[in-house]
C-alpha positions in Angstrom: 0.0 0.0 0.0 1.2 3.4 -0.6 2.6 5.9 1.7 0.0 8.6 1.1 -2.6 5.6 1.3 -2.2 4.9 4.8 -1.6 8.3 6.2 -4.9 9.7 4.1 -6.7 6.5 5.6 -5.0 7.9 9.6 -6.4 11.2 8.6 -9.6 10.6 7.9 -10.1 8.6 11.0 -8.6 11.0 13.2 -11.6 13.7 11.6 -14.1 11.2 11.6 -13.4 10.7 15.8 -13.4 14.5 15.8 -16.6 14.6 14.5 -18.4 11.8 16.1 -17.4 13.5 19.3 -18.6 16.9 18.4 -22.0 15.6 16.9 -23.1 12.7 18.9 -21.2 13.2 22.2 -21.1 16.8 22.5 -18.0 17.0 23.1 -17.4 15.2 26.4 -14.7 12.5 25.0 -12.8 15.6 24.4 -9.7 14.1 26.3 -10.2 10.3 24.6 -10.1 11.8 21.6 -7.1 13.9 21.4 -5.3 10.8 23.0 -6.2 8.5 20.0 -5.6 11.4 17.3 -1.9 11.8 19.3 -1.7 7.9 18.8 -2.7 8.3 15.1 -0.3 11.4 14.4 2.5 9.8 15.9 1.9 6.5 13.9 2.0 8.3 11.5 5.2 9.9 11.6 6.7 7.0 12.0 5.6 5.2 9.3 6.7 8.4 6.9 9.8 8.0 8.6 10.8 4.8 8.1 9.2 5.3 4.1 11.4 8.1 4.1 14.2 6.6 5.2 14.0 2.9 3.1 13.5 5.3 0.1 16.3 7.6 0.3 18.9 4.2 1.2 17.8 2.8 -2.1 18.4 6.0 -4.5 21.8 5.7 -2.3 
């Protein structure tokens, strides 16, 4: 799967929690949520790391 695959796919979830929150909790998962969207982002960043990192050692 491509790079810009997964982390469009980690996106969406994180707005899609967002929203659920806002619209059928009104908000009170507030702290649950920006957990699991920290989780995401730094998931994440990792995997563009390592991507990053395998790609530039094979142009090497």
């Amino acid at each position: 799967m491509k790079t810009y695959v997964i982390l469009f796919v980690l996106l969406l979830i994180t707005h899609t929690m967002t929203l659920v929150n806002i619209t059928m909790f009104d908000g009170q998962w507030n702290g649950m949520v920006l957990f699991f969207s920290s989780i995401l982002f730094l998931i994440g960043a990792v995997f563009f790391g390592t991507e990053f990192k395998a790609r530039r050692k094979m142009n090497t």
